[in-house]
LOKE-412087 format. One record per residue (C-alpha): x, z, y; residue in one letter. Coordinates in steps of 0.2 Angstrom, whole numbers, padded with zeros to 4 digits, always signed. Layout:
BEGIN
XZYa/...
This chain:
BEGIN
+0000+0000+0000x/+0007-0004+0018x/+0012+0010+0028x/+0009+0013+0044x/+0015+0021+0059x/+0007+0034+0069x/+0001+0029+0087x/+0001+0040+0101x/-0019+0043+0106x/-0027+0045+0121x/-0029+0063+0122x/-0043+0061+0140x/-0057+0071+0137x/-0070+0064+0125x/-0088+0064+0132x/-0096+0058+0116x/-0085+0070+0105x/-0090+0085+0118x/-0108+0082+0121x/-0110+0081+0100x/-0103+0099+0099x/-0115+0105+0113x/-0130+0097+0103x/-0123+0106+0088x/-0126+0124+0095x/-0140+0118+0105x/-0148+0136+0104x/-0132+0146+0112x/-0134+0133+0126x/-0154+0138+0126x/-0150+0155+0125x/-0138+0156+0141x/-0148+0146+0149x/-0163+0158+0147x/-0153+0172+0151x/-0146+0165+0167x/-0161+0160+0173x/-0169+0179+0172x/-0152+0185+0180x/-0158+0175+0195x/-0175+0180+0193x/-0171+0199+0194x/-0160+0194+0208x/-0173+0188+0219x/-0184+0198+0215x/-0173+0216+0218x/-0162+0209+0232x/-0164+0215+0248x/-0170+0202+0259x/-0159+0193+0272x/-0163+0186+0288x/-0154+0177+0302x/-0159+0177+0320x/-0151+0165+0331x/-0150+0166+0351x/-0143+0154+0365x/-0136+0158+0382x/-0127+0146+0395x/-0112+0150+0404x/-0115+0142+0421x/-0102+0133+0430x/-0099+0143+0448x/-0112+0143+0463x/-0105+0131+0481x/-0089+0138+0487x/-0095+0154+0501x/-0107+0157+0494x/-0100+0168+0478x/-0091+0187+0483x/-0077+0177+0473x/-0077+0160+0482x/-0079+0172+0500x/-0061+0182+0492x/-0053+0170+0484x/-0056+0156+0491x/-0060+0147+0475x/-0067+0154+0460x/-0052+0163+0452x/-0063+0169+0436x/-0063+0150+0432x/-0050+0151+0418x/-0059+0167+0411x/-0076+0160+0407x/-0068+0148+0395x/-0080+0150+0378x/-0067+0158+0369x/-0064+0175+0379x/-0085+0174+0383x/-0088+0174+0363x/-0075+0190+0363x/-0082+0198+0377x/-0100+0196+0368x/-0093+0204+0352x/-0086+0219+0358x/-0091+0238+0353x/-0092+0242+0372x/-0105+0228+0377x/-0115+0231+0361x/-0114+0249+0364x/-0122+0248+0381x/-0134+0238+0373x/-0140+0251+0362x/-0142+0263+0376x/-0157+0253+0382x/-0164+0252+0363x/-0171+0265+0350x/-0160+0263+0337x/-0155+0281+0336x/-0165+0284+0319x/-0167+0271+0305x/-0183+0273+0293x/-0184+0269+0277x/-0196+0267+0261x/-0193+0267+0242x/-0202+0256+0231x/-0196+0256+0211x/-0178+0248+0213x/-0175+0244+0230x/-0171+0255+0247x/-0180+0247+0262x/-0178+0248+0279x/-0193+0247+0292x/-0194+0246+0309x/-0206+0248+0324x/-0224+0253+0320x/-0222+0248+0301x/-0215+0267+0300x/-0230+0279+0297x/-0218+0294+0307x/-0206+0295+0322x/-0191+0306+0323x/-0187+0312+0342x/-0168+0324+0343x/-0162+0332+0355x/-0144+0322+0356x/-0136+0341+0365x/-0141+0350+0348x/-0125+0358+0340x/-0124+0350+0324x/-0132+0333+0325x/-0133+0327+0308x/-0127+0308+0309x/-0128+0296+0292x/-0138+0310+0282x/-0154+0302+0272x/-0167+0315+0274x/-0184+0313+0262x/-0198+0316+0271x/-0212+0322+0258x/-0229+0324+0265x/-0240+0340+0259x/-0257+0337+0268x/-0265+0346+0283x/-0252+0339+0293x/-0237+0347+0284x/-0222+0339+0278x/-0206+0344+0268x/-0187+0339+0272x/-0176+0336+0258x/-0158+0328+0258x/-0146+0326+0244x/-0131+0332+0256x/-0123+0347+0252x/-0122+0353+0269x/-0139+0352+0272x/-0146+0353+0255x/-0149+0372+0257x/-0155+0372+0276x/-0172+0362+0270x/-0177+0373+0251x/-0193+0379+0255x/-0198+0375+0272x/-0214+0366+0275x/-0214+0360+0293x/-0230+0355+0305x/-0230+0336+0313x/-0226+0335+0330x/-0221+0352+0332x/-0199+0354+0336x/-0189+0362+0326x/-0170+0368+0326x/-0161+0370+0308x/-0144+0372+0306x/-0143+0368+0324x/-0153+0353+0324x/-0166+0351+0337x/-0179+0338+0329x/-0198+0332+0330x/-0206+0324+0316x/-0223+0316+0322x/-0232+0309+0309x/-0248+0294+0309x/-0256+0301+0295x/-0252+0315+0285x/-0264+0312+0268x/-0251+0310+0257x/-0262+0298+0246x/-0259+0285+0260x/-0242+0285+0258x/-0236+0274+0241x/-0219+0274+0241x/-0207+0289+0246x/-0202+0291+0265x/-0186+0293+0271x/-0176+0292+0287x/-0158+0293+0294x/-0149+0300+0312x/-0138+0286+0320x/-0122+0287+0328x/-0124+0274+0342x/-0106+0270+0342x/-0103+0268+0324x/-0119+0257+0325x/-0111+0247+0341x/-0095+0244+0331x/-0110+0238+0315x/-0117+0227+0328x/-0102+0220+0334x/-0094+0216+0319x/-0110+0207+0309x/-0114+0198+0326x/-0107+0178+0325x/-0105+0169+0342x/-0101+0150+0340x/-0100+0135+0353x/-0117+0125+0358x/-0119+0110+0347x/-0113+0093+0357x/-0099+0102+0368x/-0112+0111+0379x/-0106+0126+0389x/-0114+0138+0381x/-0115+0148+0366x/-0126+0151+0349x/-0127+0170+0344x/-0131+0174+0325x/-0138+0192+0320x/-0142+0195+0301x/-0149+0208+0294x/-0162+0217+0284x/-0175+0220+0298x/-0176+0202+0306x/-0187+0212+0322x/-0177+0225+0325x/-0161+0211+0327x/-0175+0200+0337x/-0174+0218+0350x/-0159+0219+0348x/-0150+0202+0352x/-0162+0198+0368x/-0155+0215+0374x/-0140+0211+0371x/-0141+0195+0378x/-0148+0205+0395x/-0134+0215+0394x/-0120+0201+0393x/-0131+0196+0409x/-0129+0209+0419x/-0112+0213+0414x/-0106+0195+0419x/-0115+0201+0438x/-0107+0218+0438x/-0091+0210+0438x/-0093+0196+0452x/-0101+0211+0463x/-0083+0224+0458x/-0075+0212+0468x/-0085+0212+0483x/-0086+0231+0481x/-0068+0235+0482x/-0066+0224+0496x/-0080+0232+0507x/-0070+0251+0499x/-0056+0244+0508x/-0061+0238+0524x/-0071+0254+0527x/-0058+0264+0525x/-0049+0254+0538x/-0064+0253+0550x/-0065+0275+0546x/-0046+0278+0552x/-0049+0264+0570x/-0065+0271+0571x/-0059+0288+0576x/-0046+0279+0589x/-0057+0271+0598x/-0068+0284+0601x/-0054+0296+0607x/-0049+0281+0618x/-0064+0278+0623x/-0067+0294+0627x/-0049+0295+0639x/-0057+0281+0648x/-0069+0286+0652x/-0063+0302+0656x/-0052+0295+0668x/-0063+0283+0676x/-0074+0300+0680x/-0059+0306+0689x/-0054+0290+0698x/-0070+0282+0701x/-0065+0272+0718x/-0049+0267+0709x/-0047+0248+0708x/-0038+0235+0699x/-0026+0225+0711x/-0025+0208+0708x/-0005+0211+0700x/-0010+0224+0690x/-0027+0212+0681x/-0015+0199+0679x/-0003+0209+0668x/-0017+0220+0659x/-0024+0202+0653x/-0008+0197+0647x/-0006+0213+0639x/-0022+0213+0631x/-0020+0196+0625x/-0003+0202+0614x/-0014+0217+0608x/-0026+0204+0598x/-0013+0197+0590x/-0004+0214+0586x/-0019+0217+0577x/-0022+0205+0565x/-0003+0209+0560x/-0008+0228+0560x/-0021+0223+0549x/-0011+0211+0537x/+0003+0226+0538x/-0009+0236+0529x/-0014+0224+0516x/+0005+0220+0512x/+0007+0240+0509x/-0010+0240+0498x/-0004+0226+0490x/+0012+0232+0484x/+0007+0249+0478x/-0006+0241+0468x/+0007+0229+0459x/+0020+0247+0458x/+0007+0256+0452x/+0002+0246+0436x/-0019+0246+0438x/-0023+0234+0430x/-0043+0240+0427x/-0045+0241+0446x/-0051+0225+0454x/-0036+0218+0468x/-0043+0212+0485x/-0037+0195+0489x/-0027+0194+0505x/-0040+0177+0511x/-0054+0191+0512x/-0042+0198+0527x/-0038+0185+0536x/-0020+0180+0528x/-0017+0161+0526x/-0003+0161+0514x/-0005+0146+0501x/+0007+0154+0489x/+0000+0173+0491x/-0017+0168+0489x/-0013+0156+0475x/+0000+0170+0464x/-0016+0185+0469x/-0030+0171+0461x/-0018+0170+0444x/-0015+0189+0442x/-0035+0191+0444x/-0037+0179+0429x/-0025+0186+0419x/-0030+0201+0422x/-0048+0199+0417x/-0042+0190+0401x/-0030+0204+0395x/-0045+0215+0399x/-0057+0203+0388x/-0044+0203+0374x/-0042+0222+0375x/-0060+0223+0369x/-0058+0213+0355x/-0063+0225+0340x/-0049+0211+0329x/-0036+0218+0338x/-0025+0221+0320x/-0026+0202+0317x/-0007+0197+0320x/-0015+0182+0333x/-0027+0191+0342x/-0011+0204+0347x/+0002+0191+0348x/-0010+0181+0361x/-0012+0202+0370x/+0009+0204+0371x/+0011+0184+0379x/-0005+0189+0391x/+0003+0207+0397x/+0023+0197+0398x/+0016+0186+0409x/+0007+0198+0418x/+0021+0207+0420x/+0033+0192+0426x/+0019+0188+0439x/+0018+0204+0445x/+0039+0203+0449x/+0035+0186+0454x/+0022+0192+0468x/+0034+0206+0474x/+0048+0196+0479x/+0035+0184+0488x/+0026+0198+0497x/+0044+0207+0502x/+0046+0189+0513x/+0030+0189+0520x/+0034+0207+0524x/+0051+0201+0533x/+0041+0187+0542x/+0026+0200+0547x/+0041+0214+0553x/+0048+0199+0564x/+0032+0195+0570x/+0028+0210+0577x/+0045+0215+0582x/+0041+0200+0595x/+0025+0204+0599x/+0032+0222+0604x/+0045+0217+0616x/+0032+0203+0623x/+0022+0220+0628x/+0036+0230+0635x/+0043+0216+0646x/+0025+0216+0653x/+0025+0231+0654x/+0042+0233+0664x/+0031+0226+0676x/+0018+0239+0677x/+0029+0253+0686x/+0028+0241+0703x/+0011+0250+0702x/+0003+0264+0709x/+0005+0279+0693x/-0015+0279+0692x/-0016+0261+0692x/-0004+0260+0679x/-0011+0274+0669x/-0030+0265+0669x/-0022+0248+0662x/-0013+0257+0647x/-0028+0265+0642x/-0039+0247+0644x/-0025+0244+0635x/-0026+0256+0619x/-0045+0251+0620x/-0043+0234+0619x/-0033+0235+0600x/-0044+0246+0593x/-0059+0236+0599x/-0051+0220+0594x/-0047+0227+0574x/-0064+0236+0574x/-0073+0219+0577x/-0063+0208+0567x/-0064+0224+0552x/-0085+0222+0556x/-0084+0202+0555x/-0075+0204+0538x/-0088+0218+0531x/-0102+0210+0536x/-0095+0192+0528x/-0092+0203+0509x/-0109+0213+0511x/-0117+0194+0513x/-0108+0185+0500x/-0114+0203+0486x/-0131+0199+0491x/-0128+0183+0487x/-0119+0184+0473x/-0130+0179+0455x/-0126+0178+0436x/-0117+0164+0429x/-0127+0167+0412x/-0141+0158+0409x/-0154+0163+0395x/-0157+0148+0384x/-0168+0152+0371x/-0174+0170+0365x/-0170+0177+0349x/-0182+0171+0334x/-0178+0174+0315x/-0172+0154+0309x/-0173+0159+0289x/-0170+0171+0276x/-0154+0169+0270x/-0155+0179+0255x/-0160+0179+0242x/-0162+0160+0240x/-0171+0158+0226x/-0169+0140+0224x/-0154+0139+0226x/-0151+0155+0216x/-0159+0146+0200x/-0149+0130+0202x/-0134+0140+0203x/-0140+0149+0187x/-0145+0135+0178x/-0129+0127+0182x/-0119+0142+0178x/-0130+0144+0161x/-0124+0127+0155x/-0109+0128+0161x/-0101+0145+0150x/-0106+0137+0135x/-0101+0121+0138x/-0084+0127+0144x/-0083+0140+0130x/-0085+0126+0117x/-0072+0114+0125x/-0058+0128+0125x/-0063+0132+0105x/-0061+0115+0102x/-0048+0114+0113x/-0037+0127+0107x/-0043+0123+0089x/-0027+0121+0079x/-0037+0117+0062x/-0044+0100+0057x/-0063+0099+0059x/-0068+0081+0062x/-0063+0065+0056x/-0057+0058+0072x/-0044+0074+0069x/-0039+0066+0054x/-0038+0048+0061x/-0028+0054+0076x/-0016+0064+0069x/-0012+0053+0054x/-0013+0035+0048x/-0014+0040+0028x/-0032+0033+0024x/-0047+0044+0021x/-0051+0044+0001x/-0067+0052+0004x/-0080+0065+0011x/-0084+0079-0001x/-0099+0091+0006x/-0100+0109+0007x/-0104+0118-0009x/-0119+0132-0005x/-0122+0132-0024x/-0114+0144-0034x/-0107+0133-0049x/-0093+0125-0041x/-0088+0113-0054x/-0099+0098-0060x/-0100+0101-0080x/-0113+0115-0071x/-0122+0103-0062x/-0135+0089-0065x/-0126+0074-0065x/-0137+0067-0053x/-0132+0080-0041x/-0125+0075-0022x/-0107+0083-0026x/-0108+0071-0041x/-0111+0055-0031x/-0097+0060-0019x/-0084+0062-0031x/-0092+0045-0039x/-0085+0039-0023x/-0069+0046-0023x/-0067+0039-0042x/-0070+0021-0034x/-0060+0022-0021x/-0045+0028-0032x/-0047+0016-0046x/-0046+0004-0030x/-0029+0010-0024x/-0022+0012-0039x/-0023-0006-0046x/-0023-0013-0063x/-0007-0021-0066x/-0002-0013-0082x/-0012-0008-0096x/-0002+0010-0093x/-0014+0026-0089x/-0014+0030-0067x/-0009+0046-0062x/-0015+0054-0048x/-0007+0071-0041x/-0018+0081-0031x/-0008+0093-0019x/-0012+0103-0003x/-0001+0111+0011x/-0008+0128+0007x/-0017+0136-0005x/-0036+0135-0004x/-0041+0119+0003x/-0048+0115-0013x/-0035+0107-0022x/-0039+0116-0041x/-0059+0111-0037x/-0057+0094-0032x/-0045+0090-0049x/-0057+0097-0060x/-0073+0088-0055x/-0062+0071-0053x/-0054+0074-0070x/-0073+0077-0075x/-0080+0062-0066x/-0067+0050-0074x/-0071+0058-0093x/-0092+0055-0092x/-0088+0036-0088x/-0080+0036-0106x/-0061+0036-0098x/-0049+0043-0109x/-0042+0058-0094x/-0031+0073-0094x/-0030+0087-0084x/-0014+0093-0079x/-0014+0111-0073x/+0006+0109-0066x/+0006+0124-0055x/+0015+0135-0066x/+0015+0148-0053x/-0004+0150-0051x/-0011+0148-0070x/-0028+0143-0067x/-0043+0147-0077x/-0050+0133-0089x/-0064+0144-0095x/-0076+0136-0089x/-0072+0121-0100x/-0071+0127-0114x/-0052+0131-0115x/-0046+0147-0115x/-0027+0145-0125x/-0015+0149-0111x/+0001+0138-0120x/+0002+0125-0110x/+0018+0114-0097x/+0029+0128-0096x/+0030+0131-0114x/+0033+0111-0118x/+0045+0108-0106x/+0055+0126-0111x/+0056+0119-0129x/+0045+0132-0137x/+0029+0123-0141x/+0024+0104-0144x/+0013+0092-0137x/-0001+0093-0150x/-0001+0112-0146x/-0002+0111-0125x/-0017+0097-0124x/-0034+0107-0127x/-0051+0099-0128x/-0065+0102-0117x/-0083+0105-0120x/-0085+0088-0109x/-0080+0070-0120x/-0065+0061-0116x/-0058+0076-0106x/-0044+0086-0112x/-0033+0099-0102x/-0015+0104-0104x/-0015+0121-0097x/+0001+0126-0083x/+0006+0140-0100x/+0016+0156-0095x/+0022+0159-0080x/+0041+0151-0079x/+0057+0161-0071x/+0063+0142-0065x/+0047+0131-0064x/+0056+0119-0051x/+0069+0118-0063x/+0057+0113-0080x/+0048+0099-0069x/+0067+0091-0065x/+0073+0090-0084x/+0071+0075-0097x/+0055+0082-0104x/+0044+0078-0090x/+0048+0061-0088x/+0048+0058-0108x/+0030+0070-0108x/+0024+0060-0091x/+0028+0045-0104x/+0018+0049-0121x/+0005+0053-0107x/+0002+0038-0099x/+0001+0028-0116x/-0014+0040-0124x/-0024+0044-0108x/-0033+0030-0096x/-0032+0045-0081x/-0019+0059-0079x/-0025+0068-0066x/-0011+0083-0059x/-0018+0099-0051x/+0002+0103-0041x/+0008+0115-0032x/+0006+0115-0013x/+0016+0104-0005x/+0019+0115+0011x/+0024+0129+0002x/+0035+0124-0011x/+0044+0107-0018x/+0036+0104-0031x/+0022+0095-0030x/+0034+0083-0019x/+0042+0079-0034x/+0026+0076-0045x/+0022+0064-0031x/+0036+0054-0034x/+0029+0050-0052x/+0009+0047-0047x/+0001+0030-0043x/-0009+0039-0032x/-0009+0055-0021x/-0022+0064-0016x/-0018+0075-0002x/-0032+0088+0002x/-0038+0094+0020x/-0053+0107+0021x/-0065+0108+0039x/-0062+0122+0047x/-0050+0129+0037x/-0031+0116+0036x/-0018+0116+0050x/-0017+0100+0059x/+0001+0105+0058x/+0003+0102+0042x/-0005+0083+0042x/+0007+0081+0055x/+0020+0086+0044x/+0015+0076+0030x/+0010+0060+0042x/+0030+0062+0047x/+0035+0060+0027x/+0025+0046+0023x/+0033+0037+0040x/+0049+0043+0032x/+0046+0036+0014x/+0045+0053+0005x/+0029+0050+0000x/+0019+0035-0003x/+0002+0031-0008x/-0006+0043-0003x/-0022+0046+0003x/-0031+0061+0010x/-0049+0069+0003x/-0058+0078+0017x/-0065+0095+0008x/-0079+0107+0012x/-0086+0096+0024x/-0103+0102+0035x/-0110+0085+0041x/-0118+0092+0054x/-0102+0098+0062x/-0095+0081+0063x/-0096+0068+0077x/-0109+0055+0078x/-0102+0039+0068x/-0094+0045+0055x/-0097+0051+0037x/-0107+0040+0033x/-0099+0030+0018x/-0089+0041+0013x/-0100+0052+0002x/-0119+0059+0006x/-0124+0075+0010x/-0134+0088-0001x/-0154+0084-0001x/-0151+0066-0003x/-0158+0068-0021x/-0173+0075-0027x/-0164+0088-0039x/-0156+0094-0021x/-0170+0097-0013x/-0178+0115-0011x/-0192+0120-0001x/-0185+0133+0009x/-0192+0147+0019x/-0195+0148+0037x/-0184+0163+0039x/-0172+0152+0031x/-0176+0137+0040x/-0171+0147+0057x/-0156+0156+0052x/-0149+0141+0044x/-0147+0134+0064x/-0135+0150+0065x/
């Protein structure tokens, strides 16, 4: 027979191959399913809903320049940089802001009912009782779960499963709507109703700390841009209670509002601070001067004015108003650089424009610190401050707040210089005019001085009261840039879904099984199909024999006419077809194994017992003189048999026994040898393989396995053909490989391979058919069977 080399096989994953097994234990696949699916029922049914409420609020661009208290200081709107989407969604999700929120709200108490499984929370006027505390009480229990149990006649019972507060509530019935103080506790339970048969499930309620609940809020509360690149924002809430996030997100949003108008107003505020602090310290010279005045003028009441003397009081008053719009930036430049000494960054800086100080560079540096200043505060309130960006960004921000600060200071230590100048000139301007004052009469002189005095401290008061006035307008006018877009509403549950929750489970359910039956296959290292065998090996496939469910084993038990009969009927075909008929010589075929129990000592008797009922002269060889094997059941029970012959101690006519069948005749393995390799290597096997062939048609030899031991290797080297066994389930595809590798190297040839103990149902689609039939095909297999039997046999 021509051999043939083994071809490497696509080893892709086989859908056909795959969704056969998954048929084949269709009921684990049913089963999981099934169980899925109720895992997703109870899911839905016992999870606690839920929701998401969503929210939208534009951030406005700035109102016309002068009109803002920014624009009026600034000149432009330094805050610009600030409102980007990014600090405004950090800003939204900060403890503080929510906090301040929850100020406005009662959220101080959550109530709660118990059905079977679940804890639910209620809110609003689906409680039947409200809890009021007094928030100065000593010991205000915060995160304690107090159950209240109704008694009737409006009395209640508290009961908690806190230790330290287990004991303050045995044995204390309480009235409704009467206050109470245990374990310094002030509290007042007020209930609707107090029939307890109105009440179905049990009653429960729980103290709030708001700050802990700020930080809740802040955390679980998702700020994301407007859709299309609007400026403006979406806020998400989700939560249990979709009304109680519905109250709570349009407060929050108010909040956000008015927070954005407190801090346009700050600035205007600190300016007016300022400049009525200036307008207290002139004030209180002008009237003292006013009041010399007119003190003197009393006095001197004919004294005029000479024409000399209103000529140089008029240039003298005229370097007085410019005097005091330096005086006044004087102060500012002092202001100014104790604020950027000092460090304070919380306080708002007034913007030298507000004051009448032109500089471009000083009112352009002042605008940048604001906005750094307002982002570091932004990011200072973000509660992610331990993510390593968030405090990266925080470090750059203060660094460049820091360099901008030493940046300002060296600018405003020029305009300093340049002010100091100024008003160095300015000063001896007035003392040369004044020089000319002592040509006057002393009381002459003494009236324009004080006119003098009178006229700086009127000139800073007025332009003081032109600034004030110009803040107080531009706070009145000021509005917030946050624009409400759409109230909170409750968009969907979010959980449980419960479609999307049995798709998952139905997925999932035939998924496991599907995956836990590729890996077994996958990780398999035993034959189990016939594509197995055809991959892993070229040696053709001698035939199919069934698995055996009866308890005789061998044919002479069974009805000729039996299913195992007409498989090995195949096998005999199939052989006599590989072995030829060019000599008149009897065929020998060795049937071998890799390990014991594949079926090698089965298959040999019912072929040796096949051959003999179709009046062939056949022998059956029993050559594992290792493993003597049982003949019993056919009749023979004398043990001499090969090992005796070939040691010299008995003959041929004494090791060949008759059988109970015609034509069939066994020669027994005989004691157990010290050197049975040895025995099959001499003479007499060659000269008894010799006689043999010449009296019998068949010689069928049950060997040793190959995988084991050498043996049967060289029995095969006497036989027409070999039969190589391979049981489902059960042989290592190792050792196919291993045999596949010695008929490539010509150790072995013509061989063939008899697939044993095979379950037909186990096989893929295609194959099997041809090479045997399965039980049932013949009336004498077929047994009506039970319906218990009918159902485990699926198992």
């Amino acid at each position: 027979m021509e051999k043939n080399t083994l071809t490497q096989q696509d080893a892709g994953l086989d859908i056909k191959k795959l969704l056969h097994k998954v048929l084949l234990y269709w009921y684990w696949v049913f089963a999981s399913v099934a169980v899925a699916l109720l895992l997703a029922f109870l899911v839905n049914r016992y999870t606690i809903p839920q929701y998401e409420v969503r929210s939208a609020v534009m951030i406005n661009q700035p109102v016309e320049s002068g009109a803002s208290a920014a624009a009026l200081l600034y000149g432009t709107e330094v805050f610009q940089g600030s409102r980007g989407l990014t600090n405004e969604s950090i800003l939204l999700k900060t403890a503080g802001l929510a906090y301040k929120t929850l100020q406005k709200l009662d959220f101080g108490v959550s109530y709660y009912q118990r059905g079977n499984v679940k804890l639910t929370e209620v809110y609003g006027g689906a409680s039947p009782f409200s809890v009021s505390f007094d928030t100065a009480s000593a010991a205000i229990p915060y995160g304690v779960l107090f159950k209240v149990d109704l008694t009737g006649q409006g009395k209640y019972k508290l009961s908690s499963e806190n230790p330290g507060w287990k004991g303050h509530l045995e044995n204390k019935e309480f009235t409704s709507g009467k206050t109470y103080q245990v374990n310094g506790f002030t509290f007042r339970i007020t209930s609707k109703t107090m029939e307890p048969s109105d009440i179905s499930n049990e009653l429960l309620f729980k103290v709030n700390n708001l700050k802990d609940v700020a930080n809740q809020y802040a955390g679980a509360l998702d700020v994301s841009p407007y859709p299309g690149g609007a400026s403006a924002l979406v806020l998400k809430l989700t939560g249990p209670t979709p009304d109680k996030e519905v109250v709570f997100l349009n407060a929050h949003m108010q909040t956000y509002r008015e927070n954005n108008l407190a801090i346009k107003n700050s600035n205007a505020t600190n300016t007016l601070d300022f400049i009525d602090n200036q307008l207290q310290q002139i004030s209180d010279s002008l009237q003292f001067i006013e009041s010399n005045l007119e003190n003197f003028k009393k006095k001197n009441a004919e004294l005029g004015v000479s024409q000399e003397g209103g000529q140089t009081a008029s240039k003298l008053q005229e370097i007085e108003g410019s005097k005091a719009q330096l005086l006044i930036n004087q102060k500012y430049y002092q202001y100014l650089r104790g604020y950027l000494q000092k460090g304070i960054e919380k306080q708002e800086l007034i913007a030298p424009a507000n004051l009448g100080i032109s500089d471009p560079v000083l009112n352009t540096l002042t605008g940048q610190l604001v906005a750094l200043q307002a982002d570091i505060a932004i990011l200072a309130k973000n509660t992610n401050t331990a993510n390593p960006l968030v405090a990266k960004e925080l470090q750059s921000k203060r660094q460049q707040l820091q360099e901008m600060k030493e940046v300002m200071l060296e600018n405003l230590a020029s305009i300093e210089r340049a002010n100091t100048i100024a008003l160095q000139d300015l000063n001896s301007r007035a003392a040369a005019a004044s020089a000319s004052l002592k040509k006057l009469p002393a009381a002459e002189r003494q009236l324009i001085n004080i006119q003098r005095l009178y006229s700086l401290s009127e000139n800073l008061y007025v332009f003081l009261m032109e600034k004030r006035a110009e803040a107080g307008i531009a706070k009145a006018a000021n509005t917030s840039d946050v624009t409400i877009l759409s109230e909170a509403y409750k968009s969907a549950q979010i959980a449980p879904t419960p479609s999307k929750n049995y798709l998952t489970a139905l997925l999932l359910g035939l998924a496991v099984p599907v995956g836990l039956i590729f890996l077994k296959d996958f990780f398999n290292t035993k034959i189990s199909t016939v594509e197995e065998l055809q991959t892993l090996s070229t040696l053709p496939l001698l035939g199919l024999i069934g698995h055996n469910k009866k308890e005789q084993v061998n044919l002479v038990d069974q009805s000729p006419k039996s299913a195992l009969a007409e498989t090995f009927r195949t096998v005999r075909s199939n052989l006599r077809f590989m072995a030829g008929s060019e000599t008149d010589e009897g065929k020998i075929f060795v049937v071998t194994s890799s390990i014991s129990g594949e079926g090698k000592t089965f298959s040999a008797k019912n072929l040796a017992y096949i051959f003999a009922i179709s009046g062939e002269r056949t022998l059956l060889v029993n050559a594992d003189m290792r493993k003597p094997n049982n003949n019993s059941d056919f009749g023979v029970r004398n043990r001499v048999g090969l090992s005796n012959y070939l040691a010299g101690y008995a003959p041929l006519e004494d090791i060949i026994h008759p059988t109970i069948q015609e034509h069939l005749h066994i020669l027994p393995s005989g004691d157990i040898p010290p050197n049975p390799s040895e025995l099959l290597l001499n003479k007499r096997m060659e000269q008894l393989i010799t006689e043999l062939k010449s009296a019998y048609d068949y010689i069928i030899l049950d060997t040793p396995p190959v995988g084991i031991i050498s043996d049967g290797l060289e029995l095969m080297q006497l036989a027409d053909v070999n039969i190589f066994m391979v049981r489902q389930n059960y042989s290592l595809k190792s050792f196919l490989t291993s045999m596949q590798q010695q008929y490539e190297s010509g150790k072995i040839r013509n061989t063939a391979i008899l697939f044993n103990d095979v379950d037909y149902k186990k096989l893929n689609y295609g194959y099997g058919y041809g090479y045997g039939y399965g039980y049932g095909y013949y009336a004498e297999d077929v047994q009506e069977k039970s319906w218990w039997s009918k159902v485990t046999s699926m198992f």
